[in-house]
KENU-774238 format. One record per residue (C-alpha): residue in one letter; x, y negated, z negated; residue number from 0. Coordinates in Angstrom, 3 decimals. Layout:
# residues N
{tigu = a px = X py = Y pz = Z banu = NUM}
...
***
This chain:
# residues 139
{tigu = x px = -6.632 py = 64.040 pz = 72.742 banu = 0}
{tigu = x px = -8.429 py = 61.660 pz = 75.500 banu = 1}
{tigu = x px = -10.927 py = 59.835 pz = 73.371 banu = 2}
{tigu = x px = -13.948 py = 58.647 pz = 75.500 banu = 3}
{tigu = x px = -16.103 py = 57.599 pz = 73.077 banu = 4}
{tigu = x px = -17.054 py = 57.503 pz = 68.650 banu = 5}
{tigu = x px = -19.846 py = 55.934 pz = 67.283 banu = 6}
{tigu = x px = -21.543 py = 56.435 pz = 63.671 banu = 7}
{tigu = x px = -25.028 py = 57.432 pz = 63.204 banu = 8}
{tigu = x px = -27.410 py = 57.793 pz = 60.208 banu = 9}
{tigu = x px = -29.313 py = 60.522 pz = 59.824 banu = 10}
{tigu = x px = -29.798 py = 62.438 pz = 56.127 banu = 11}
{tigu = x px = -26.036 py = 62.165 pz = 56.346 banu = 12}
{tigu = x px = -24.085 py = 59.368 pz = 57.253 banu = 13}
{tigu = x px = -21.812 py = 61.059 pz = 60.456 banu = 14}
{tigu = x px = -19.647 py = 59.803 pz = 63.080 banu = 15}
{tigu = x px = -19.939 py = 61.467 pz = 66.615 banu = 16}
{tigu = x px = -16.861 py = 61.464 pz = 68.366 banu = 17}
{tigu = x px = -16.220 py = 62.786 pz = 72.364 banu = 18}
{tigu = x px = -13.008 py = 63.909 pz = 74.280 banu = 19}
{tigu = x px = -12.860 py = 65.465 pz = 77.357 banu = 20}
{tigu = x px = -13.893 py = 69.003 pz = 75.979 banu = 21}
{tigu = x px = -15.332 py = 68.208 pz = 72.538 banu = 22}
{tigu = x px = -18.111 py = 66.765 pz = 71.070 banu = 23}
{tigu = x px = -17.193 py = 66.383 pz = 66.868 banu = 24}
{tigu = x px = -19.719 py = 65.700 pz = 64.311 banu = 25}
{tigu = x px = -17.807 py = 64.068 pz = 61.362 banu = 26}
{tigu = x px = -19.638 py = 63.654 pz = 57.879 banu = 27}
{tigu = x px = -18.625 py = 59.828 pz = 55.773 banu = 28}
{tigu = x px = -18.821 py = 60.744 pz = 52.081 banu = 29}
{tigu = x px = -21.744 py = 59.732 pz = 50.373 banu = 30}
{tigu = x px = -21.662 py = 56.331 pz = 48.515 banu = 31}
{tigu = x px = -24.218 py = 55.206 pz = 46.284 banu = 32}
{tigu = x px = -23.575 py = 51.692 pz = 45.614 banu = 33}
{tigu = x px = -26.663 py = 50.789 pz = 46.813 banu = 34}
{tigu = x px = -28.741 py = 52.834 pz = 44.624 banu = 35}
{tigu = x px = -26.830 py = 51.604 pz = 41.450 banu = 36}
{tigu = x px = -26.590 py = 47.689 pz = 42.702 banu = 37}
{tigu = x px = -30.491 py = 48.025 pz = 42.916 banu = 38}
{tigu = x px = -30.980 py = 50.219 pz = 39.613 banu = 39}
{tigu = x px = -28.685 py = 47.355 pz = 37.853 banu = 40}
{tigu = x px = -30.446 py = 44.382 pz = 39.480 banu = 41}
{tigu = x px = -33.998 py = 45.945 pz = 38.726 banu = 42}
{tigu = x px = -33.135 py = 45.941 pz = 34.681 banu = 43}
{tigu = x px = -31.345 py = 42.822 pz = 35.082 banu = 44}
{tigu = x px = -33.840 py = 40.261 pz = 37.301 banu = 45}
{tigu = x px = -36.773 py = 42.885 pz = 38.344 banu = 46}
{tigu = x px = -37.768 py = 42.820 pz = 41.632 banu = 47}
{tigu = x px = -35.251 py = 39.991 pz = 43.064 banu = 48}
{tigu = x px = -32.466 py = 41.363 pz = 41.178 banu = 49}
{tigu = x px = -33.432 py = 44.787 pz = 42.918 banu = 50}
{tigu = x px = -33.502 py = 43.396 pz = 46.303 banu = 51}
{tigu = x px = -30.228 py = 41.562 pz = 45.653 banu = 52}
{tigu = x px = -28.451 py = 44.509 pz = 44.350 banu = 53}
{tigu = x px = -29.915 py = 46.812 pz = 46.675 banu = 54}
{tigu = x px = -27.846 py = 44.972 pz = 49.703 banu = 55}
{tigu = x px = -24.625 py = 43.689 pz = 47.918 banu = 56}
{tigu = x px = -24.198 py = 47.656 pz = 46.938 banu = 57}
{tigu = x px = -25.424 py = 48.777 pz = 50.709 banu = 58}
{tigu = x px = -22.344 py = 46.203 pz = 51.889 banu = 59}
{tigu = x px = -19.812 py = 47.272 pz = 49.237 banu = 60}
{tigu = x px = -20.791 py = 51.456 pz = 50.823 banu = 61}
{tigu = x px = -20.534 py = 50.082 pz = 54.782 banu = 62}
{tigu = x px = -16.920 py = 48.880 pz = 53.602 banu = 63}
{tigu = x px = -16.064 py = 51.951 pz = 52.226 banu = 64}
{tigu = x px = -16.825 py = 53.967 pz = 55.106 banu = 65}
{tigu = x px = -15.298 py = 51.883 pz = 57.545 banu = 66}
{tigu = x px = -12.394 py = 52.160 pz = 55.684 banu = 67}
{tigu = x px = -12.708 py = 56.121 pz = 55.598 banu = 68}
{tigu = x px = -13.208 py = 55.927 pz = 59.294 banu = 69}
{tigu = x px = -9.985 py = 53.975 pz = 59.578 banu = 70}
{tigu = x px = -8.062 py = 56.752 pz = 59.032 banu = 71}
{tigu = x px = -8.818 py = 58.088 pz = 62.714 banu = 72}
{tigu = x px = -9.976 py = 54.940 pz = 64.450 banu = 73}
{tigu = x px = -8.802 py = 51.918 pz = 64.753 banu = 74}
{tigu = x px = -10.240 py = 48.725 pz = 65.503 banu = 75}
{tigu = x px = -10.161 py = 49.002 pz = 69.091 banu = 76}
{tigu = x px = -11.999 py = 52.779 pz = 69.026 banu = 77}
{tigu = x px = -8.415 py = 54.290 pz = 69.558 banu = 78}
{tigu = x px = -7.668 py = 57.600 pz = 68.030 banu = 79}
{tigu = x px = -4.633 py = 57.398 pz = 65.459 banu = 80}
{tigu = x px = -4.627 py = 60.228 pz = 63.803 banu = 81}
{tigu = x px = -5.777 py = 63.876 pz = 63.240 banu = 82}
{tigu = x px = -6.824 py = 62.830 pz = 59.690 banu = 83}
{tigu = x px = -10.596 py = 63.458 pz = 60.797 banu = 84}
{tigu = x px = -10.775 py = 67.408 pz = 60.738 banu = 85}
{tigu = x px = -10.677 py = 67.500 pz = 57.309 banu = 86}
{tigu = x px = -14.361 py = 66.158 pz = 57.225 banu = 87}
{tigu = x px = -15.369 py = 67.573 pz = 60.392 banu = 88}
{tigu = x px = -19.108 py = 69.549 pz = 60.332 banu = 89}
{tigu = x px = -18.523 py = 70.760 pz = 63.589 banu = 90}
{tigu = x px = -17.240 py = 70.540 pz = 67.188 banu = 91}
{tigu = x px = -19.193 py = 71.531 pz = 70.025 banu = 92}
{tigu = x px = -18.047 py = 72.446 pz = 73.668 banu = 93}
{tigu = x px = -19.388 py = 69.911 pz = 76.127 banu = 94}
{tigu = x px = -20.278 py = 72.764 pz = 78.121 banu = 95}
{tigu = x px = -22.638 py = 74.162 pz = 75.732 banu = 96}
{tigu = x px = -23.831 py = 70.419 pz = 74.747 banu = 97}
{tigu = x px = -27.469 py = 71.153 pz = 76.060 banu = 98}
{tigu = x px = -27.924 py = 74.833 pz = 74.191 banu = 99}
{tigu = x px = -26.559 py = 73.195 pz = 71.161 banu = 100}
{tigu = x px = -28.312 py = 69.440 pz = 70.906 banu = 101}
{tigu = x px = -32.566 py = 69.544 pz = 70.511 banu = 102}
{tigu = x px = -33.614 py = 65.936 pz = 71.264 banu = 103}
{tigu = x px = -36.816 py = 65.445 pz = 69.738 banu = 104}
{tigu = x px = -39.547 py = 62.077 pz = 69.549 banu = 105}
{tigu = x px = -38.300 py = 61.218 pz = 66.272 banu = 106}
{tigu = x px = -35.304 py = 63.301 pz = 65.337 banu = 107}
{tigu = x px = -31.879 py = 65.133 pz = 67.037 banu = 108}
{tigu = x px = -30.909 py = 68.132 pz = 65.476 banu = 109}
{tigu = x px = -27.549 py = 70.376 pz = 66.448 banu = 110}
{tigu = x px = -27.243 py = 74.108 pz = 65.584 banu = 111}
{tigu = x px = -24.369 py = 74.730 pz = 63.549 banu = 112}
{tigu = x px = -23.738 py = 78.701 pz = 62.858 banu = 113}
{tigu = x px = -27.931 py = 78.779 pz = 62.647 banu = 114}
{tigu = x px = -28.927 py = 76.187 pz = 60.833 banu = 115}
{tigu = x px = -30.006 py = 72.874 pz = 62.403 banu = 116}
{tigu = x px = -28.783 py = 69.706 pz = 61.237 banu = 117}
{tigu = x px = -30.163 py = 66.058 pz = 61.735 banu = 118}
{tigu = x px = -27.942 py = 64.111 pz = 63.214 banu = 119}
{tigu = x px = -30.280 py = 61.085 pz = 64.104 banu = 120}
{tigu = x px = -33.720 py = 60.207 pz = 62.761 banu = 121}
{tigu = x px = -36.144 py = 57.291 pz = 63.940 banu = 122}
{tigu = x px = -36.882 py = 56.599 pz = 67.368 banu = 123}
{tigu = x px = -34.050 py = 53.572 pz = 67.691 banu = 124}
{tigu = x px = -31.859 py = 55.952 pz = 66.026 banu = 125}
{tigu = x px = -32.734 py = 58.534 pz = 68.304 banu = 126}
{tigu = x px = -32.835 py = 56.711 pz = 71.035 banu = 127}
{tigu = x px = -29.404 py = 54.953 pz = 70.706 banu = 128}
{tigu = x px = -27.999 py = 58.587 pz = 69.899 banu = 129}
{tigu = x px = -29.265 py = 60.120 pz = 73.076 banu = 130}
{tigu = x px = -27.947 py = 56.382 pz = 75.411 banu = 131}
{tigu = x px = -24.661 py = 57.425 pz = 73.912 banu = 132}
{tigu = x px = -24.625 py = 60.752 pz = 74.656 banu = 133}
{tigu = x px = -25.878 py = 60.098 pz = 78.353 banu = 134}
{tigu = x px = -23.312 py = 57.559 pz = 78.821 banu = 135}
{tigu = x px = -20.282 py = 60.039 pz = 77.990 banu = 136}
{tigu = x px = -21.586 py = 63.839 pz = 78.641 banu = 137}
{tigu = x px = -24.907 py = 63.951 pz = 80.190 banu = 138}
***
């Protein structure tokens, strides 16, 4: 596989897009919930400070955790290692078919995967990074 490009986007689910010469693959990160807890335990601990605090040393402790699940696949240079990825793979669209299967909209990007759409990006810097990235290797 000729990797041209992965980056991760955030969304409802946590996913890292991923392009070859004939694919575009939508992989879903597990969901952590460090942050939640770090907050939930700060808040009974030191109220609101103690929810800010935890809020962000659980949000760091879930980044770590899934760039060590993306690890598996990429390395630290973006380089493809392994096949380890499909097992967490949503879906794969043809680049071909990119434009029936992406809907860019103001504030959201949604795919269609076997009829149903999925968010893939939400916010307008979200969605606008999203669709640079996309330009840059398929549009």
């Amino acid at each position: 596989m000729d990797l041209k490009g992965v980056s991760s986007f955030v969304g409802p689910l946590y996913c890292d897009i991923m392009i070859d010469n004939q694919y575009l693959y939508v992989i879903e990160f597990p969901r952590y919930k460090w942050s939640l807890w770090g907050g939930l335990i700060g808040l009974c601990i030191l109220t609101i400070l103690g929810l800010i605090l935890g809020w962000i040393a659980g949000d760091n402790y879930d980044k770590k955790r899934r760039k060590k699940f993306r690890s598996q696949w990429i390395d630290d240079d973006g380089n493809l290692i392994s096949g380890k990825f499909s097992e967490s793979l949503v879906c794969s669209i043809p680049l071909r078919s990119i434009a029936s299967s992406i809907k860019v909209e103001d504030k959201k990007i949604l795919i269609k995967v076997n009829g149903e759409d999925i968010i893939l990006a939400q916010g307008k810097k979200e969605v606008q990074r999203f669709y640079t990235y996309l330009k840059s290797y398929v549009l």
